[in-house]
Each structure stands twice: as structure tokens, then as C-alpha cells.
N, CA and C atoms as an extended XYZ file, in Angstrom:
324
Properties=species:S:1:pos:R:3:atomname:S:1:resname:S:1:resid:I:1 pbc="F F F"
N      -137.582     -129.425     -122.201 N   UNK     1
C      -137.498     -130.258     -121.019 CA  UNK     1
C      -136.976     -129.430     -119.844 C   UNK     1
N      -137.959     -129.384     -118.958 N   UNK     2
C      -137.148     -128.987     -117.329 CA  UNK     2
C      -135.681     -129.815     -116.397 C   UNK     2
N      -134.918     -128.944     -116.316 N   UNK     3
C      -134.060     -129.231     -116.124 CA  UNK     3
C      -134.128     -129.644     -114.327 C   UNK     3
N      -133.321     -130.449     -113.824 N   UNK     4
C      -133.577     -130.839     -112.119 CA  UNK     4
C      -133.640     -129.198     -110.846 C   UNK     4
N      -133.155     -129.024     -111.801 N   UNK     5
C      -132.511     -127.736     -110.615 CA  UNK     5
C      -133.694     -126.769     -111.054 C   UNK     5
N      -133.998     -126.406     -112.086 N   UNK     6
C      -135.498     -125.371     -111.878 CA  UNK     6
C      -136.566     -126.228     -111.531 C   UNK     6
N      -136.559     -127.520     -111.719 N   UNK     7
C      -137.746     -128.336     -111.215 CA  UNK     7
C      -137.858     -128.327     -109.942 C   UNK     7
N      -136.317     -128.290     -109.065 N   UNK     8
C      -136.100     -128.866     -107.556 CA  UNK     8
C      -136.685     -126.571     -106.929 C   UNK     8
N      -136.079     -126.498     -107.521 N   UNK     9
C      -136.217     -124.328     -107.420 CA  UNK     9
C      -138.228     -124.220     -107.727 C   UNK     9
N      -138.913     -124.800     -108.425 N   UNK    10
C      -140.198     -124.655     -108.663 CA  UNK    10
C      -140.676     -125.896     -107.569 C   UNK    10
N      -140.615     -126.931     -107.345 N   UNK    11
C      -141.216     -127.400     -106.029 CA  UNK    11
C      -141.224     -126.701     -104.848 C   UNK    11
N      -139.751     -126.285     -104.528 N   UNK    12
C      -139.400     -125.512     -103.204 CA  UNK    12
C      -140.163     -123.911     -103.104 C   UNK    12
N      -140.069     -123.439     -104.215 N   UNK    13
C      -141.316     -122.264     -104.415 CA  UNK    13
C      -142.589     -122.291     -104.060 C   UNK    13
N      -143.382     -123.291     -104.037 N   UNK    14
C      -144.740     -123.691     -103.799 CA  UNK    14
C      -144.776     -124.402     -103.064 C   UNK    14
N      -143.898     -124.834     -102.356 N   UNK    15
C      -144.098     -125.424     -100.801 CA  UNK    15
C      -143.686     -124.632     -100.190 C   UNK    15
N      -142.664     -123.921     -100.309 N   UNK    16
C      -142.016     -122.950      -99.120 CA  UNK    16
C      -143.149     -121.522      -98.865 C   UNK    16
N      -143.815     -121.091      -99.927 N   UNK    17
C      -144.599     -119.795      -99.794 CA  UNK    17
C      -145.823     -120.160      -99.016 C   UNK    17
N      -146.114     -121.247      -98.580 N   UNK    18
C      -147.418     -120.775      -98.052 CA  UNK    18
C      -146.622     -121.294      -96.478 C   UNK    18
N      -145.620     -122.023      -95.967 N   UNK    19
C      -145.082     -121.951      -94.964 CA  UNK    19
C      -144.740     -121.118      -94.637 C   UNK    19
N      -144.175     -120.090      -95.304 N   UNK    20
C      -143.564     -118.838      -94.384 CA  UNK    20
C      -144.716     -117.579      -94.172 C   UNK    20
N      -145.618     -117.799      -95.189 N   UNK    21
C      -147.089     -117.183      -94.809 CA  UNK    21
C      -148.035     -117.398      -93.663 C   UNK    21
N      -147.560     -118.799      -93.144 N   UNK    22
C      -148.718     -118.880      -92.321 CA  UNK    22
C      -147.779     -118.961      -91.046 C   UNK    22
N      -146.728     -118.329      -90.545 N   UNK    23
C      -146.443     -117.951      -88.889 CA  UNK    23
C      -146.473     -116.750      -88.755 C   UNK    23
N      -146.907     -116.523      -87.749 N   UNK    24
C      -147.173     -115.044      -87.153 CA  UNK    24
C      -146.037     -115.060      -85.929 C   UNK    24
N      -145.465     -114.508      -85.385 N   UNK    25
C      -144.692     -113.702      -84.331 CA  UNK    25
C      -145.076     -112.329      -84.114 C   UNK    25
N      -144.441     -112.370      -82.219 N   UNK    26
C      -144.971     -111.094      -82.147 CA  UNK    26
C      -144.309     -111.185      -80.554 C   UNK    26
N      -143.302     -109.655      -80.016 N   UNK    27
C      -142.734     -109.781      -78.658 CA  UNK    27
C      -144.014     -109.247      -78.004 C   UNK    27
N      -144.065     -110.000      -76.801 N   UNK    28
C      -145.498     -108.892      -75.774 CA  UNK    28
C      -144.899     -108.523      -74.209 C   UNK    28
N      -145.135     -108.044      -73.662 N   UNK    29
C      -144.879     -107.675      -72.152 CA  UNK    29
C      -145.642     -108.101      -71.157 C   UNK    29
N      -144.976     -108.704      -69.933 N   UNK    30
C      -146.025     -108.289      -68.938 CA  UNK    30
C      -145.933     -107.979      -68.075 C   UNK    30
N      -146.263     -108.019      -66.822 N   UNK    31
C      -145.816     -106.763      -65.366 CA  UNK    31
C      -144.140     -107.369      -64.806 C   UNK    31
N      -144.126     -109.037      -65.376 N   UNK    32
C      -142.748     -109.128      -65.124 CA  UNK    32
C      -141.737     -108.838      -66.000 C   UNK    32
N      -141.931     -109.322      -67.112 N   UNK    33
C      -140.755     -109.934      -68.438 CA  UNK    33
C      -141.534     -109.286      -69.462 C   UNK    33
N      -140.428     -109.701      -70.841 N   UNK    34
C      -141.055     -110.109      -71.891 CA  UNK    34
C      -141.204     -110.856      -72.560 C   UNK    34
N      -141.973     -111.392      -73.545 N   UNK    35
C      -141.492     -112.925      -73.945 CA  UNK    35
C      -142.162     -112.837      -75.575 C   UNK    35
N      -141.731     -113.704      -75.908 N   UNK    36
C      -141.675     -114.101      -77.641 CA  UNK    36
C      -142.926     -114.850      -78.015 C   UNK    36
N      -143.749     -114.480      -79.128 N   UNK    37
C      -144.704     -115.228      -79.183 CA  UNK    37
C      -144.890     -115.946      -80.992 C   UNK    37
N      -144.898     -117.201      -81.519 N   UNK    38
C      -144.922     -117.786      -82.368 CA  UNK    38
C      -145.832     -118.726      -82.881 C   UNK    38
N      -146.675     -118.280      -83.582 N   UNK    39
C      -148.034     -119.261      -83.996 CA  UNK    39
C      -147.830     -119.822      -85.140 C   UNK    39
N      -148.102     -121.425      -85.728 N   UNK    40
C      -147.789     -121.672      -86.954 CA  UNK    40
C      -149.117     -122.380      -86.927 C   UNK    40
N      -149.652     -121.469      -88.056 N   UNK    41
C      -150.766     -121.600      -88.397 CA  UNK    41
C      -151.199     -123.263      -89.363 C   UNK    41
N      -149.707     -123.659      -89.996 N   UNK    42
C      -149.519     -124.963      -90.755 CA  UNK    42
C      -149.835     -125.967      -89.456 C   UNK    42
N      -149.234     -125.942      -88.977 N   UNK    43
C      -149.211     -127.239      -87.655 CA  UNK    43
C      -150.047     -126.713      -86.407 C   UNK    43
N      -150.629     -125.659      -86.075 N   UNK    44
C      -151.461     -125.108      -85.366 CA  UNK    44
C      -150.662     -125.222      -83.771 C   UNK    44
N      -149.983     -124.993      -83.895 N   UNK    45
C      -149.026     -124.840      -82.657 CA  UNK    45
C      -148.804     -123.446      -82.130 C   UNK    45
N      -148.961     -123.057      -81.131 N   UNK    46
C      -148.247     -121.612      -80.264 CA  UNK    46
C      -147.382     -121.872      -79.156 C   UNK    46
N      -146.729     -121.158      -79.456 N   UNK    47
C      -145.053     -121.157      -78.476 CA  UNK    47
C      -144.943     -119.688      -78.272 C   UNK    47
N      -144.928     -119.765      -76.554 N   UNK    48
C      -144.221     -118.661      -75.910 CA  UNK    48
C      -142.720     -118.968      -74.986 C   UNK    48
N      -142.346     -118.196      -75.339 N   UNK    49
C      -140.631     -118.198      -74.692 CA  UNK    49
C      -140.334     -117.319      -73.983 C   UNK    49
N      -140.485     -117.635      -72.774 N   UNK    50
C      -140.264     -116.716      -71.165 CA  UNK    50
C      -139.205     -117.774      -70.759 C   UNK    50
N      -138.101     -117.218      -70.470 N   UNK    51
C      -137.016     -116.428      -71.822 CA  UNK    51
C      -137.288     -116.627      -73.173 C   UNK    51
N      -136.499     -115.888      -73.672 N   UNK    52
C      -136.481     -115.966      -75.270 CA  UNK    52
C      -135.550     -117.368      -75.541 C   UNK    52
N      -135.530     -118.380      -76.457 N   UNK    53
C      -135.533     -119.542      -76.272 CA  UNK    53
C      -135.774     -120.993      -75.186 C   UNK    53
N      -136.466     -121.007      -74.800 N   UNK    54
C      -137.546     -121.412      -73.609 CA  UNK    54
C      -139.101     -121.838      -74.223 C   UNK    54
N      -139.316     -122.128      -74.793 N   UNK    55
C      -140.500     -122.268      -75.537 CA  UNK    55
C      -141.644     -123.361      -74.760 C   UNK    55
N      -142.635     -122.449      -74.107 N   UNK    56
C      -143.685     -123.475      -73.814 CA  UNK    56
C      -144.686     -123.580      -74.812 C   UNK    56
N      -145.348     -124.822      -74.761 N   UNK    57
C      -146.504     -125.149      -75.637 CA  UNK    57
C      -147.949     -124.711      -75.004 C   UNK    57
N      -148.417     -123.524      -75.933 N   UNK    58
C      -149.977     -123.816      -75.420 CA  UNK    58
C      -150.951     -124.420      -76.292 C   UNK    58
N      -152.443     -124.647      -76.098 N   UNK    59
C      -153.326     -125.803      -76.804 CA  UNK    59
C      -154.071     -124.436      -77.539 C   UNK    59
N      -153.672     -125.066      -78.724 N   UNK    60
C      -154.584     -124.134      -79.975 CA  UNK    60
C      -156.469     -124.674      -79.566 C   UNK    60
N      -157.235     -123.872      -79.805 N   UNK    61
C      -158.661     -124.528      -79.483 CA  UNK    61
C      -159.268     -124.065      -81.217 C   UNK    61
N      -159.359     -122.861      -81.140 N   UNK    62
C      -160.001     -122.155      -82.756 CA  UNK    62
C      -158.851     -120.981      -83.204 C   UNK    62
N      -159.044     -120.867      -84.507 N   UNK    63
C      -157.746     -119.986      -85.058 CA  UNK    63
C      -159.484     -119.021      -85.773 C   UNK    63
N      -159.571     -118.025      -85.629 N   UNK    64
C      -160.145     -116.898      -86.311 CA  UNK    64
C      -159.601     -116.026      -87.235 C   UNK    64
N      -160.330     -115.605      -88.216 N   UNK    65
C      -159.675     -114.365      -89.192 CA  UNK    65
C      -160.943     -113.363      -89.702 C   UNK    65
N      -160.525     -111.708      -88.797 N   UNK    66
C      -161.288     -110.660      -89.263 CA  UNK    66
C      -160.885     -109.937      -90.147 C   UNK    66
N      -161.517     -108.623      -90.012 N   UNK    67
C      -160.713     -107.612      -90.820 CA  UNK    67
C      -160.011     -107.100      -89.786 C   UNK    67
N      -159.631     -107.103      -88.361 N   UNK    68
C      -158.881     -106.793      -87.961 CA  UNK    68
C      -157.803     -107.503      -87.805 C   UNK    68
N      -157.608     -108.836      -88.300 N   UNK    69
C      -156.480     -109.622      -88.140 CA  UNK    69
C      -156.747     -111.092      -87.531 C   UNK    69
N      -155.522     -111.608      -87.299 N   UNK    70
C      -156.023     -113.119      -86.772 CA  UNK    70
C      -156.398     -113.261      -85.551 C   UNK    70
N      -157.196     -114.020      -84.881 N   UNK    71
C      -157.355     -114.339      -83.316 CA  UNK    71
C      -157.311     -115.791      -83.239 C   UNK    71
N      -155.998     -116.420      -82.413 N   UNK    72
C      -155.727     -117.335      -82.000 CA  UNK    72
C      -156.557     -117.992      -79.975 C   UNK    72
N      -157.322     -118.207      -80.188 N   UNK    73
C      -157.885     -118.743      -78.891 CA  UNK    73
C      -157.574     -120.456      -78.524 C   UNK    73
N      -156.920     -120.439      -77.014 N   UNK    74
C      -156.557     -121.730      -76.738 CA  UNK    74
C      -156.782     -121.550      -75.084 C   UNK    74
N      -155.635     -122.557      -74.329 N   UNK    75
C      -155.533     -122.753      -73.244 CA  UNK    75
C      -154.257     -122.691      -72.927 C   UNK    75
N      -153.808     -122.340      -71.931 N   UNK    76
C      -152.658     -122.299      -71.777 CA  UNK    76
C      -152.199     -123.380      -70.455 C   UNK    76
N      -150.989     -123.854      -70.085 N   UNK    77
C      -150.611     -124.688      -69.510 CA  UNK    77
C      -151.112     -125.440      -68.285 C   UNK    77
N      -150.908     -126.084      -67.120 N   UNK    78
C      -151.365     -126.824      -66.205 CA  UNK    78
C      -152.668     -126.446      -65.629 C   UNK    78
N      -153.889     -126.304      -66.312 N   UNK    79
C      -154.609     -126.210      -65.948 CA  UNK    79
C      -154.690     -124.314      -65.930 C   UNK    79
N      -153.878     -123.518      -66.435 N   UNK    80
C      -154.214     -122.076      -66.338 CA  UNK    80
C      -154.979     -121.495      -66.708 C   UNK    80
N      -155.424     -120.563      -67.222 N   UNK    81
C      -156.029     -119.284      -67.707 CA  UNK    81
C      -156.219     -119.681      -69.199 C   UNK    81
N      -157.344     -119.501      -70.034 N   UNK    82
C      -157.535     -119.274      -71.295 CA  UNK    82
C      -156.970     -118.207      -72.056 C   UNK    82
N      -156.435     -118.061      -72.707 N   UNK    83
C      -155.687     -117.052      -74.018 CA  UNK    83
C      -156.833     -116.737      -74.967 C   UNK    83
N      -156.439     -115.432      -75.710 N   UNK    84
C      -157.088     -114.931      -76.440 CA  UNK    84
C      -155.962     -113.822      -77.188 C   UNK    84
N      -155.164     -114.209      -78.230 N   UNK    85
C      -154.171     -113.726      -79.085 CA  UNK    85
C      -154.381     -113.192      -80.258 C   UNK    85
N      -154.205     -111.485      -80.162 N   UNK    86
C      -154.976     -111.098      -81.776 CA  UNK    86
C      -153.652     -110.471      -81.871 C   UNK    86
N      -153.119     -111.312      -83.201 N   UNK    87
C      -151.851     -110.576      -84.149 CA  UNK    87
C      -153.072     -110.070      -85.784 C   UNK    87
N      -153.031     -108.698      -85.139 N   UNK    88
C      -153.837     -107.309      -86.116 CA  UNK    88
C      -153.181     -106.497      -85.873 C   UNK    88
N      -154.119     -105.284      -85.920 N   UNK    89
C      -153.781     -103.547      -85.981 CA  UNK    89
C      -153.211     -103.726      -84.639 C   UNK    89
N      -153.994     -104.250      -83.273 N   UNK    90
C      -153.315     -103.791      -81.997 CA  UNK    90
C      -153.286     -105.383      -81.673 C   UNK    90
N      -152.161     -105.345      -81.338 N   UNK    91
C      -151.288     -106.906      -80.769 CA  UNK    91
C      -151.848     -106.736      -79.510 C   UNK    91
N      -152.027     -107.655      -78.914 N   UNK    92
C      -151.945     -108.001      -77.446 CA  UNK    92
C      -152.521     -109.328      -77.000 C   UNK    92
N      -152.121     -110.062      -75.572 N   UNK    93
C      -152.640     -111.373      -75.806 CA  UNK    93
C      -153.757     -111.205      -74.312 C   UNK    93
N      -154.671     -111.634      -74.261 N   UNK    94
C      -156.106     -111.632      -73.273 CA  UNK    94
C      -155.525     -112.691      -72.435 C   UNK    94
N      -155.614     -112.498      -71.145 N   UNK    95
C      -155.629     -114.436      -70.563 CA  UNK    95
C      -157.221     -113.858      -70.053 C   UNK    95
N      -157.448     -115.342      -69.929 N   UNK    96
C      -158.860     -115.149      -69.217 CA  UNK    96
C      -159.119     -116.341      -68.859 C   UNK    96
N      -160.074     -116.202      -67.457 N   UNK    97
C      -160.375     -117.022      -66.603 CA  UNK    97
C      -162.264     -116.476      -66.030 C   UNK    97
N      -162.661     -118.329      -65.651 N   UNK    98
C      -164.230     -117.654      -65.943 CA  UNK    98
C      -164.681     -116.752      -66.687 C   UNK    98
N      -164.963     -116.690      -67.563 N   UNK    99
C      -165.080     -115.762      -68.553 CA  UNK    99
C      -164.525     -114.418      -68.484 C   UNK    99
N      -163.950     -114.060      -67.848 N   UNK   100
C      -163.308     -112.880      -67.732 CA  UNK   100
C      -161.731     -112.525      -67.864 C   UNK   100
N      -161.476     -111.021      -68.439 N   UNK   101
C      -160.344     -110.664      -68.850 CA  UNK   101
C      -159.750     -110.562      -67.607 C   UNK   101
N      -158.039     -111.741      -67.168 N   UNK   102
C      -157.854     -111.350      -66.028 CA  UNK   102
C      -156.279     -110.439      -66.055 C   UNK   102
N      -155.695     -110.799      -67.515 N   UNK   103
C      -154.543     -109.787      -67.769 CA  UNK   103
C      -154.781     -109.636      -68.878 C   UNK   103
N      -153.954     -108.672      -69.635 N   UNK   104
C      -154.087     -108.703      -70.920 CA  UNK   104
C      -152.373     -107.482      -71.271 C   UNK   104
N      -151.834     -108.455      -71.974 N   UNK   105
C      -150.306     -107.783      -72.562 CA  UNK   105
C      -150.218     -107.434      -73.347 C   UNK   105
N      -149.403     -106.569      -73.436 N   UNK   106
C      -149.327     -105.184      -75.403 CA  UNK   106
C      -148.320     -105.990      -75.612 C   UNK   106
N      -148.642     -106.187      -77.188 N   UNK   107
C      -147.439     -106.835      -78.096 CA  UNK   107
C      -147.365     -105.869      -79.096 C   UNK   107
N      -146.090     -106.131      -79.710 N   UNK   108
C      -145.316     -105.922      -81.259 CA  UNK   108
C      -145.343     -106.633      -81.742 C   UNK   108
């Protein structure tokens, strides 16, 4: 018979591993600041923090996966610029407007 405590230790094992698998972070720069970037791939949410605890919400649209890594594409706030976020080999996040790249920031 399983005892509560390896039962309660084997639930929390298999719920907790694929939660901590599916957020990505990553710091990026841009000509002003830097700011914090946090995708949870479970709840499909992205949060940037300009400051670092400051967290705005942007709108997830499609979540992608290559062999170079993930690409998170959304929108970002009041009407701004479209995002284009690849946490891979080379971090960096695209904004873009009319189809075009109008910044684009190096992340870690």
C-alpha cells in the first residue's frame, strides 16, 4: 500500500515537471533599458518587465517550435507593434509593424 506522503511526492512530480518545462525566460536590451522576458507556455501568457518587476501583458497569437527553438508571435500593447520572440540558439525579440522589422533586441 502507498503511503500519503509518496502518493502526495508522486502527484506533485507529474504535475510539477511539465510546469516548470514549459516557461521560457530570457533578459533582452534595447536602445533604452533592459527588461525581463517570461513566456508560459501552460497558460500562454508573455510578460515583459520594464522595470524588472513591472510586468506588462502582451497577446500570445501562435506559439511555434523549430529546430532552432521556440517562436512566440503576438501583439503587443495599445494598439503597438507586432512581436516576434525566438528563445533558441540566438535570443532576440523582432517588433514589427506593416510587415516590417522595425526594432529588433539581443536577448540572454
Amino acid at each position: 500500500m502507498i503511503s500519503k506522503t509518496t502518493l502526495a511526492l508522486l502527484v506533485f512530480g507529474l504535475i510539477s515537471s511539465p510546469v516548470l518545462a514549459a516557461q521560457e525566460k530570457m533578459a533582452c536590451k534595447n536602445p533604452r533599458r533592459g527588461y525581463l522576458v517570461t513566456f508560459d507556455d501552460m497558460a500562454k501568457s508573455f510578460h515583459v518587465g520594464v522595470p524588472p518587476g513591472s510586468d506588462t501583458l502582451y497577446k500570445v497569437e501562435s506559439v511555434e517550435s523549430d529546430k532552432d527553438g521556440l517562436l512566440v508571435k503576438g501583439k503587443t500593447v495599445k494598439g503597438g507593434p507586432g512581436f516576434v520572440a525566438y528563445f533558441g540558439v540566438k535570443k532576440r525579440i523582432e517588433f514589427i509593424d506593416g510587415g516590417q522589422v522595425i526594432q529588433t533586441d539581443p536577448c540572454e
